[in-house]
KOLKE-932800 format. One line per 3 residues: their letters; for each residue x, y, z of C-alpha. Coordinates in nm, 2 decimals. Each point is the difference from the previous one (the first is absolute). Layout:
a = X:Y:Z; ... $
This chain:
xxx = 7.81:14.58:10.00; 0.12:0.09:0.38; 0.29:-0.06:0.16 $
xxx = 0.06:-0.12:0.38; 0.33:0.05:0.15; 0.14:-0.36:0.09 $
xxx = 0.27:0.14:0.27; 0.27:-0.13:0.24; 0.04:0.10:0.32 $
xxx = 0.37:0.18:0.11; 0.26:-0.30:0.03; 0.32:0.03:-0.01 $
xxx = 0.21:0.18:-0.29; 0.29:-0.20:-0.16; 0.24:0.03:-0.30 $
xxx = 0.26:-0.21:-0.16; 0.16:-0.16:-0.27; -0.22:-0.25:-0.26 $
xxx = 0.07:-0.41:0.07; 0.04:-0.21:-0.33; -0.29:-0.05:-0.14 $
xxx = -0.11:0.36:0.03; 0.28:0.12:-0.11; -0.05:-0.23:-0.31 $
xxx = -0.34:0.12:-0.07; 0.11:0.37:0.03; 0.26:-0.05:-0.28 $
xxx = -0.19:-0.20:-0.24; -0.27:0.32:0.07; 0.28:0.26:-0.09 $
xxx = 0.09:-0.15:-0.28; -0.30:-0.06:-0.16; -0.13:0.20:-0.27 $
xxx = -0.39:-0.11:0.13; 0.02:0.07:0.38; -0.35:-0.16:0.03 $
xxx = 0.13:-0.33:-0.08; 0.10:-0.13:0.36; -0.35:0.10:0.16 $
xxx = -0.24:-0.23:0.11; -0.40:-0.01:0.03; -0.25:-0.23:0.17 $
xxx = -0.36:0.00:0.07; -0.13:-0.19:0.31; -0.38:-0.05:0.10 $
xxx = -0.15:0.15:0.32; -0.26:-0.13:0.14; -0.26:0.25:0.04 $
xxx = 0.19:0.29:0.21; -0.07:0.34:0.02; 0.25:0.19:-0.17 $
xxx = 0.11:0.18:0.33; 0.04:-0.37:0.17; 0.20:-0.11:-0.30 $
xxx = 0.23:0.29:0.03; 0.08:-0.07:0.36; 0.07:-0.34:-0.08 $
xxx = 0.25:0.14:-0.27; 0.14:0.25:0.29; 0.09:-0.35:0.21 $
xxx = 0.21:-0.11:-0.32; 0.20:0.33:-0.03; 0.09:0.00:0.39 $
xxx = 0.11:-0.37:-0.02; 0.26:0.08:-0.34; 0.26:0.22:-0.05 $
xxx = 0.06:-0.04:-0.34; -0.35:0.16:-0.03; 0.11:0.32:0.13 $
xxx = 0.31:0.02:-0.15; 0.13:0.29:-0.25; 0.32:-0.12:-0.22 $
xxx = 0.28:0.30:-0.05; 0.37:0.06:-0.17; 0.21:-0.20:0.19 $
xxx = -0.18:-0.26:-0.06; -0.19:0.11:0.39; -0.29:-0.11:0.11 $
xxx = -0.21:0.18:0.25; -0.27:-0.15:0.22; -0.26:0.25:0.08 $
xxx = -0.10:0.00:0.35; -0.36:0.17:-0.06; -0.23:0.15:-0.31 $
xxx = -0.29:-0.20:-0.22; -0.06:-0.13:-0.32; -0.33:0.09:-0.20 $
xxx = -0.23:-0.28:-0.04; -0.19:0.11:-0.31; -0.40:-0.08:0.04 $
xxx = -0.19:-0.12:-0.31; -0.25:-0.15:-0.08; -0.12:-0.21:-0.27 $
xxx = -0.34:-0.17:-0.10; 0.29:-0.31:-0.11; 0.25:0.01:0.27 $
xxx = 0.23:-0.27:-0.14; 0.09:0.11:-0.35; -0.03:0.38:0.12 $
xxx = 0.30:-0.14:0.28; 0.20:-0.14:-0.27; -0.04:0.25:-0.25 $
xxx = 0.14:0.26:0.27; 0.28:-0.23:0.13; 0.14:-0.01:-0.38 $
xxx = -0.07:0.35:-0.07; 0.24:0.07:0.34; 0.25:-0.23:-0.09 $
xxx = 0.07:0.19:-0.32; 0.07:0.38:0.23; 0.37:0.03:0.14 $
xxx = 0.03:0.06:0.36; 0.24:0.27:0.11; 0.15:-0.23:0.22 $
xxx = 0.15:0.33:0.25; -0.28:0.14:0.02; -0.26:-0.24:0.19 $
xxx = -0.01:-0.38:0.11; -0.02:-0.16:-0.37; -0.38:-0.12:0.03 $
xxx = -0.34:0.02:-0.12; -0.29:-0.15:0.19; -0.41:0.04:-0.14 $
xxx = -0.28:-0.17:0.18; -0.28:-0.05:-0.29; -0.31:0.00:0.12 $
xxx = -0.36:-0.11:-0.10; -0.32:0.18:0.15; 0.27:0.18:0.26 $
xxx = 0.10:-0.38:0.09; 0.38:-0.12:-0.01; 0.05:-0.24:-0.28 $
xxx = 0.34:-0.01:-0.10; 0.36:0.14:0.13; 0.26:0.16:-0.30 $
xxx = 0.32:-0.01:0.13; 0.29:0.09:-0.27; 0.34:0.03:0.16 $
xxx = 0.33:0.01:-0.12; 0.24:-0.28:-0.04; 0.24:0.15:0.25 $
xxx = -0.23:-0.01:0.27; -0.14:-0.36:-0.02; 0.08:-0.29:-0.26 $
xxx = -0.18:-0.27:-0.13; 0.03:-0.21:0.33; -0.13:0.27:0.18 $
xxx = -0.32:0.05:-0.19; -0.07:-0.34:0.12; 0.07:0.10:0.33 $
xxx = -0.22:0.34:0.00; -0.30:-0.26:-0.11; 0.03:-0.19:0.30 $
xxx = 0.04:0.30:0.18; -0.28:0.17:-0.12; -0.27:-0.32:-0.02 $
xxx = 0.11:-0.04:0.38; -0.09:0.33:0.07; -0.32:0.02:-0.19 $
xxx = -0.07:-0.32:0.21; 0.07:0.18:0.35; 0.29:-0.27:0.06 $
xxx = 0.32:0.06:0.18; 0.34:0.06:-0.24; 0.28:-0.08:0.08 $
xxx = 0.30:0.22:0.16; 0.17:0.19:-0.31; 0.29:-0.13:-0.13 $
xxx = 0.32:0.19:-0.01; -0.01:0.35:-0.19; 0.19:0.06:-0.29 $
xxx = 0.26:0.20:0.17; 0.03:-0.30:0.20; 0.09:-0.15:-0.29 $
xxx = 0.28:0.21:-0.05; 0.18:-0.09:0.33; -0.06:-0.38:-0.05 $
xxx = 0.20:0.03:-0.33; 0.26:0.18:0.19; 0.04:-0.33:0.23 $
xxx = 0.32:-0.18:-0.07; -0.16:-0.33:-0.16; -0.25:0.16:-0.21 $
xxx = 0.31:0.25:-0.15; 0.21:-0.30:-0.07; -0.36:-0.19:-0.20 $
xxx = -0.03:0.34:-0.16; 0.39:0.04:-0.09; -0.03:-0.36:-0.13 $
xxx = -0.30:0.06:-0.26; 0.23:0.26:-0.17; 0.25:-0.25:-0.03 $
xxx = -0.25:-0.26:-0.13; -0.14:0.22:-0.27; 0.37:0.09:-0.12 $
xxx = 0.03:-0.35:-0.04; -0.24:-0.06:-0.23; 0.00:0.39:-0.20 $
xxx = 0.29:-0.17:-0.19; -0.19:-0.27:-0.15; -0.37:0.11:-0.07 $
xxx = -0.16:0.10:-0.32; -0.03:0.41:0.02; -0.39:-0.08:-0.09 $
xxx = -0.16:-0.30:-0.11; -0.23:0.24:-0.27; 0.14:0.19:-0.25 $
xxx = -0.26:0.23:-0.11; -0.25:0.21:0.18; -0.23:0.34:0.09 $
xxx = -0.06:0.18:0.25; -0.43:-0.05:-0.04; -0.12:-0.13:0.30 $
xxx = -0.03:-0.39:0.02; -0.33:-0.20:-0.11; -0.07:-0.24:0.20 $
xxx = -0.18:-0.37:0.03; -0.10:-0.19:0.37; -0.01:-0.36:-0.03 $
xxx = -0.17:-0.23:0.21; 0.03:-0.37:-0.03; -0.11:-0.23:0.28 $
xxx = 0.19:-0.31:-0.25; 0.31:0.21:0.02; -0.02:-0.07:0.39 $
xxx = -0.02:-0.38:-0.02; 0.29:0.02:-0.22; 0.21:0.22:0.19 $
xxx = -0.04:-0.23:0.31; 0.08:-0.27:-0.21; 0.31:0.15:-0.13 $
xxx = 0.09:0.09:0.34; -0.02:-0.29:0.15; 0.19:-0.21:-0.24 $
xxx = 0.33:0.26:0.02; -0.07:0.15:0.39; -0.02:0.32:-0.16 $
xxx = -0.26:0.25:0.14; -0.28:0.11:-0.26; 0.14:0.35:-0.03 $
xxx = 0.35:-0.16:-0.12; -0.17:-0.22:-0.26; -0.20:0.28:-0.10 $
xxx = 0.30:0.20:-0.06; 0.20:-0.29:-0.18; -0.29:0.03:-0.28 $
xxx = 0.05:0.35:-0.07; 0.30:-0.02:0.03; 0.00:-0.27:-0.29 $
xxx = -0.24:0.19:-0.24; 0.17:0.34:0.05; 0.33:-0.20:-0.11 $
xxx = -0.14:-0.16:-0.24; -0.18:0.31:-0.15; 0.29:0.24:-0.02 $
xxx = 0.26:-0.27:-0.10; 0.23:0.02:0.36; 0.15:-0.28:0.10 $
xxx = -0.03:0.17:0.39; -0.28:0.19:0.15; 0.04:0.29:0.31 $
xxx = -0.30:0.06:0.16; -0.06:0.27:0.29; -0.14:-0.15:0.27 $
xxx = -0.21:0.20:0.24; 0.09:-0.05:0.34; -0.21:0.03:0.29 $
xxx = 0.30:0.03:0.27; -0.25:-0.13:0.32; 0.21:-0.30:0.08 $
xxx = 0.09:0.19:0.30; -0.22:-0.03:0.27; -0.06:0.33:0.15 $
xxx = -0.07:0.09:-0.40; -0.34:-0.25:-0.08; -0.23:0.29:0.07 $
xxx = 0.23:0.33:-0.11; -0.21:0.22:-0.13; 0.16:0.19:-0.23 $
xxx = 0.29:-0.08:-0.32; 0.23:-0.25:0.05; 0.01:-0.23:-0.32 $
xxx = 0.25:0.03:-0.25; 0.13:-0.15:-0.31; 0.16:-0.32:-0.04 $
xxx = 0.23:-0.12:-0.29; -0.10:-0.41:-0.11; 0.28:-0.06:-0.30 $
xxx = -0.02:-0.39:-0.15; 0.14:-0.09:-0.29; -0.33:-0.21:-0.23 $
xxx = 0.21:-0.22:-0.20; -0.17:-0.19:-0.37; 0.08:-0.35:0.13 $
xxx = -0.10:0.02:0.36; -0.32:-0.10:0.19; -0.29:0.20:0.18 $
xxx = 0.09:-0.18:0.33; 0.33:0.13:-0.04; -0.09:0.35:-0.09 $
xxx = -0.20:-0.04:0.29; 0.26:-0.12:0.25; 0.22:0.29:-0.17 $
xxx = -0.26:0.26:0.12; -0.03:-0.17:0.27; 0.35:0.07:0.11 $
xxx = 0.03:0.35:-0.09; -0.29:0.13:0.15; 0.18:-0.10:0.35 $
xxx = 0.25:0.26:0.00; -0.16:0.24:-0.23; -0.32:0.04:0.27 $
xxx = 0.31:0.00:0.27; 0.12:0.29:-0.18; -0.27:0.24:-0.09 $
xxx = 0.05:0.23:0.35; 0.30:0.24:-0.14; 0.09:0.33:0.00 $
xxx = -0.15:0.11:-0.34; 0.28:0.28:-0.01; 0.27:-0.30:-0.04 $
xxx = -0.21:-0.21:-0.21; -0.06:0.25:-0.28; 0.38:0.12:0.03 $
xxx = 0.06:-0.40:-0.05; -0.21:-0.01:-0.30; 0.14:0.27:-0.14 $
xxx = 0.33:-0.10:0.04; -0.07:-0.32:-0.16; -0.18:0.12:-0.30 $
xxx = 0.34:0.25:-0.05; 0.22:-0.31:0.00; -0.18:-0.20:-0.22 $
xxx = -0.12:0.29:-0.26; -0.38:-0.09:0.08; -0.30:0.18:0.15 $
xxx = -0.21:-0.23:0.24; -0.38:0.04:-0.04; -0.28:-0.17:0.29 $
xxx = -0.20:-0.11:-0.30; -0.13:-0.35:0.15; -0.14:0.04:0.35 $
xxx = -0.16:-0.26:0.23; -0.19:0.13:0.27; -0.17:-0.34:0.19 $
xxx = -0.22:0.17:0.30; -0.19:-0.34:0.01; 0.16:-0.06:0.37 $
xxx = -0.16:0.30:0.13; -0.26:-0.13:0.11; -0.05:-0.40:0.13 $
xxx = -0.23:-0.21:-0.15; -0.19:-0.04:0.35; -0.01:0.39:0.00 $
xxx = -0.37:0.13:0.01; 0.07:0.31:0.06; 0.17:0.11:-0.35 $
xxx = -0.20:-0.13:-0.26; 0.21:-0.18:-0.20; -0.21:0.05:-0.33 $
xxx = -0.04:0.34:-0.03; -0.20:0.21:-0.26; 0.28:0.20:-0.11 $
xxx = 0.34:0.00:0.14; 0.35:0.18:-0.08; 0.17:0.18:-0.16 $
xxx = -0.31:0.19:-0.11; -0.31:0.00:0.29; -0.04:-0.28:0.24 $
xxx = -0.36:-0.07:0.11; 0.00:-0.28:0.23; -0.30:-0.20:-0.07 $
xxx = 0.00:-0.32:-0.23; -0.13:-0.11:-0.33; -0.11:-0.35:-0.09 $
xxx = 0.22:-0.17:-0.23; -0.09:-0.05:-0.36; 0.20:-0.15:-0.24 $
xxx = -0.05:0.17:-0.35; 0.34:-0.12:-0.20; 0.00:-0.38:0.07 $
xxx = 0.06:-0.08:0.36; 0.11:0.37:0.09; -0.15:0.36:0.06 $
xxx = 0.15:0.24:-0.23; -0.08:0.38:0.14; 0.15:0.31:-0.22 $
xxx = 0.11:0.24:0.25; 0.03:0.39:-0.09; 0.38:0.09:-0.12 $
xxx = 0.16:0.10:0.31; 0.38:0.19:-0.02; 0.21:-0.26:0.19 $
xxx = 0.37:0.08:-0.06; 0.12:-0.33:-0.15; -0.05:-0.18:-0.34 $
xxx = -0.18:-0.30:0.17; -0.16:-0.05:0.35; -0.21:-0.27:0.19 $
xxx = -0.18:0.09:0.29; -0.04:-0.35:0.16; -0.32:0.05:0.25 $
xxx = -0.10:-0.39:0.07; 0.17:-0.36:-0.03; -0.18:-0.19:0.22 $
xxx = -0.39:-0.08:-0.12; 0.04:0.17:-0.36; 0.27:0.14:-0.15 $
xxx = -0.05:0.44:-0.02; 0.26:0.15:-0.22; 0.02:0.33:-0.12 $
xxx = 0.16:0.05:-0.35; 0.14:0.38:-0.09; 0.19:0.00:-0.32 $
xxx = 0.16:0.29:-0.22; -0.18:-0.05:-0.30; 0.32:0.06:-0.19 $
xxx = 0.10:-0.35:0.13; -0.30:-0.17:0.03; -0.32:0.15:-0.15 $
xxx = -0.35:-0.08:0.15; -0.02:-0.32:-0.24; 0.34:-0.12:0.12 $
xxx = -0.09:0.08:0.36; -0.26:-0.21:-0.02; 0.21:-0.29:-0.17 $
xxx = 0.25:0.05:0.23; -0.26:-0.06:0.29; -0.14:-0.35:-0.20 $
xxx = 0.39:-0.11:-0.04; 0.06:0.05:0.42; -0.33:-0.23:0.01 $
xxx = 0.10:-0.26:-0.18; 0.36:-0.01:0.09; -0.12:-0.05:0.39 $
xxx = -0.29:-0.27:-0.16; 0.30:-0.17:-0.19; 0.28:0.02:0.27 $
xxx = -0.27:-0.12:0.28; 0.04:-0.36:-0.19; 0.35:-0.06:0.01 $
xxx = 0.34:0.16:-0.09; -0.02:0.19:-0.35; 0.31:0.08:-0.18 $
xxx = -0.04:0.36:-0.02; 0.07:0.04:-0.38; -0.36:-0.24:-0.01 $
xxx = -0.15:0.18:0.24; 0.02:0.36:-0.11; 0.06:-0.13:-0.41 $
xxx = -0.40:-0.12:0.06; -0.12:0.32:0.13; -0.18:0.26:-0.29 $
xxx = 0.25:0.26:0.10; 0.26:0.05:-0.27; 0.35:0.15:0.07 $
xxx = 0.08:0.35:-0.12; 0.11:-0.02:-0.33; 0.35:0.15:-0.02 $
xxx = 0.18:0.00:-0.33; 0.38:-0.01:-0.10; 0.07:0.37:0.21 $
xxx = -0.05:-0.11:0.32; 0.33:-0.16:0.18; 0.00:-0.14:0.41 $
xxx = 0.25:0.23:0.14; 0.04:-0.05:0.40; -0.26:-0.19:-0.01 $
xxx = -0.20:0.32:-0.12; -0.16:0.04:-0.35; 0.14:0.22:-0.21 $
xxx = -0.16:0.18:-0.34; 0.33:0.02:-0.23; -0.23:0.25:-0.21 $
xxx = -0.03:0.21:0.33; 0.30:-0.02:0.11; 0.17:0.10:-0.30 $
xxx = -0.26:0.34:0.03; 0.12:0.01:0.32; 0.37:0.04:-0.12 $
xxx = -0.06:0.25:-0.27; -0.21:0.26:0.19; 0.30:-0.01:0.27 $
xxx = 0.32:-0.05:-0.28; -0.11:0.20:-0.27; 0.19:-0.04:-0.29 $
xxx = 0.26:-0.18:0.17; -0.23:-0.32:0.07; 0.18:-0.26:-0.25 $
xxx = -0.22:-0.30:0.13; -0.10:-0.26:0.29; -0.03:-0.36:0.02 $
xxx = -0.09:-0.27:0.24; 0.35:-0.24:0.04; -0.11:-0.33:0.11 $
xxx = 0.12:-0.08:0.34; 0.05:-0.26:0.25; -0.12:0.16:0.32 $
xxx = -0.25:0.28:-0.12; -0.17:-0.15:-0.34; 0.11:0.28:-0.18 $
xxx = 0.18:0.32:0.09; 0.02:0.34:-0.19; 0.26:0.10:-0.19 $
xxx = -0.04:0.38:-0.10; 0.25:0.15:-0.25; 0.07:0.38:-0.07 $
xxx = 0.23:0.22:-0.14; 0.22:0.18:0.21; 0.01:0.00:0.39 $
xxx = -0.32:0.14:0.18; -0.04:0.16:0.30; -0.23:-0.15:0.29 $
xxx = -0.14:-0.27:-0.24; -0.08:-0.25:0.26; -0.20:0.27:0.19 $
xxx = -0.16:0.13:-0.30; -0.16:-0.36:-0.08; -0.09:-0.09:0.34 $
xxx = -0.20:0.32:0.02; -0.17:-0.09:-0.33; -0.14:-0.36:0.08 $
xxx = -0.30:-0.11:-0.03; -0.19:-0.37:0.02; 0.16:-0.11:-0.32 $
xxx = 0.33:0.14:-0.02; 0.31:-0.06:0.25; 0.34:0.15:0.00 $
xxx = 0.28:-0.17:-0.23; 0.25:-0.17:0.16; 0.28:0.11:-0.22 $
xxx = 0.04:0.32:-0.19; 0.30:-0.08:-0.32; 0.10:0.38:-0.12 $
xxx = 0.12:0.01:-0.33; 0.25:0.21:0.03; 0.10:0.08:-0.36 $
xx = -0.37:0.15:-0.04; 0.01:0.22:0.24 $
């Protein structure tokens, strides 16, 4: 293996503070236990370059972004570097493909010190000293999902010798756009909308779990599309919001809530000046409906439908005062909110007249994306079913939504503690058929998910709704007595009115801090009682 020098001439030298989405990125990063999680890896073809004309090509890429050439530092700071080089590593390989992909994942899975250098690693693999293939692994905080797509374009362009477009604003221009007056007040406004709704939503919509990375299982179903479009048409819902009605409706139906919260990801491109930002800018968005027993799939639908509005409208916040919001709201209500259900829809990325990205791609994200497509080959019913290597995605349940225009191409990540490979898969043929079943007319939902093969989690006569939150009496209670001691003298679930249940705790004697003591000892099954009953003659 050789190395050639990819560098970028002396521009000029800047510094600030991180916009929202960066900032995001970067905290998710500190907090995580794996900080390989949030990096990302592709492998693009090249047509038959010489290595040194492939690294030139790469040079015109660093010069046009910032984020590129960025270092991240306590503050949160970001410095632009205004000259140096990254190493393209040389290698070559009598298979260039598999050899590319083999080395993307096997970069994804080494940290990067994120002070040190410009968080990226770029190989040319070559056959017979030829250019075949381009490795590019990146971290999250320097480009997201939308901008993968974007780099494609860029780079096929390139490799085609035809003109780019001017750059789009840097990411530390990003920093002085939020800063405007009307983007402060959108941005002061998502806080407010996510308060709103932390009241109200389940604090996770699993209650069991690991921490072993995710299987995962890509379904492709060209049916599914008809039936999307159908649905769609009949409620003027797009495809995306139907799509996300149905899971919606099985993860309901599966855990036993009679509400589902979803995040959302966010692209935040509405702007203008922000369709070709190269760099992170999407964020979470919170999509709470309540999935009632007697109501309709057109109605969960038009619910969805309605939330998504203002939950897309406010996924550009300060992540600072979102965080402080959910943790303020978990305090109040004794819970401990979890993103366990994700939706992640980057079918928009690219237009279904695109031909530049290919729209059915080999491999895509979270894991390597190789652009090139497959042929579609049903092998359970009318559907492709794919496994997909576990991958350690930081939720319970997550689809990565790739097309919804000519075939459905869903990505299917589940915590096996929730749904193991054989549910996964069940879960997959119950979406199917709820969109085949739903594209004919309006289905009462208790119909619709009732003739589905997924079966609800058995829960026996422990559990109690609290809050809308399920709640293991058993755990609870064990929960009590590690914190109480021998002055734990019982808890139980009071029906009530407004919250299903709440928690009565009784003790003996007065204790000091007990509130704080509990809400430092949650976990996924287990909130804070709601009223503690000292016995004071015990004491």
């Amino acid at each position: 293996m050789t190395q050639i020098p990819a560098r970028f001439p002396r521009q000029h030298e800047r510094s600030g503070p991180l916009a929202s989405g960066h900032a995001n990125i970067l905290r998710a990063i500190d907090a995580d236990t794996d900080k390989t999680r949030d990096i990302l890896a592709m492998v693009f073809p090249v047509p038959d370059l010489p290595p040194a004309r492939v690294v030139e090509l790469v040079e015109v890429v660093l010069a046009r972004h910032e984020s590129l050439r960025t270092t991240y530092h306590p503050g949160p700071v970001q410095r632009v570097r205004g000259e140096g080089a990254i190493a393209v590593d040389v290698v070559e390989a009598e298979e260039p493909l598999p050899a590319a992909e083999a080395l993307a994942q096997r970069w994804r899975g080494v940290e990067f010190d994120l002070a040190a250098a410009p968080p990226l690693r770029i190989a040319v693999v070559t056959s017979g000293g030829v250019g075949r293939r381009l490795v590019w692994v990146v971290s999250h905080l320097a480009m997201d999902v939308a901008t993968c797509e974007l780099l494609f374009r860029e780079w096929t362009a390139l490799t085609a010798g035809t003109p780019l477009p001017d750059p789009a604003p840097q990411p530390l221009d990003l920093v002085e756009l939020e800063r405007k007056p009307a983007v402060a007040r959108l941005r002061q406004a998502a806080v407010g909308y996510w308060e709103s709704l932390l009241d109200r939503v389940p604090q996770t919509m699993f209650t069991t779990g690991g921490d072993a990375p995710r299987p995962g299982l890509r379904v492709r179903s060209e049916r599914a599309a008809e039936h999307l479009a159908a649905i769609a048409a009949r409620t003027g819902a797009s495809a995306s919001t139907v799509l996300l009605a149905a899971i919606k409706a099985l993860v309901a139906h599966r855990t036993g809530h009679s509400s589902c919260v979803t995040t959302s990801l966010s692209g935040n491109r509405n702007l203008k000046q922000l369709r070709n930002y190269f760099g992170t800018v999407s964020q979470d968005s919170l999509v709470w409906v309540p999935v009632p027993a007697d109501g309709t799939f057109d109605a969960l639908v038009a619910a969805v439908r309605a939330a998504t509005l203002p939950a897309y409208r406010a996924a550009w916040f300060d992540p600072e005062q979102v965080w402080k919001a959910i943790s303020a709201a978990s305090d109040r209500r004794g819970i401990r909110y979890a993103r366990d259900l994700v939706f992640n829809d980057m079918s928009p990325l690219a237009g279904a007249d695109d031909e530049v990205v290919d729209r059915g791609a080999r491999r895509r994200l979270p894991a390597v994306w190789v652009p090139g497509g497959t042929p579609f080959a049903p092998n359970d019913g009318d559907a492709q079913f794919e496994r997909l290597p576990a991958e350690p995605v930081p939720c319970r349940l997550i689809a990565f939504v790739y097309r919804l225009d000519a075939e459905v191409d869903v990505a299917l990540h589940a915590d096996t503690a929730c749904l193991d490979e054989d549910e996964l898969a069940e879960f997959a043929r119950a979406l199917l058929a709820v969109l085949r079943a739903a594209a004919a007319r309006d289905v009462p939902l208790t119909e619709l998910v009732g003739s589905t093969a997924l079966r609800p989690v058995a829960r026996d006569g422990r559990w109690r709704l609290v809050d809308s939150c399920w709640v293991d009496l058993d755990a609870a209670r064990a929960t009590a007595t590690a914190l109480l001691g021998d002055r734990f003298r019982g808890l139980e679930a009071v029906p009530d009115a407004v919250l299903g249940h709440r928690l009565v705790c009784h003790l003996a004697g007065e204790v000091a801090d007990i509130r704080e003591r509990f809400l430092n000892a949650l976990g996924p099954t287990v909130v804070a009682p709601h009223e503690y009953v000292v016995r004071e003659e015990e004491a």
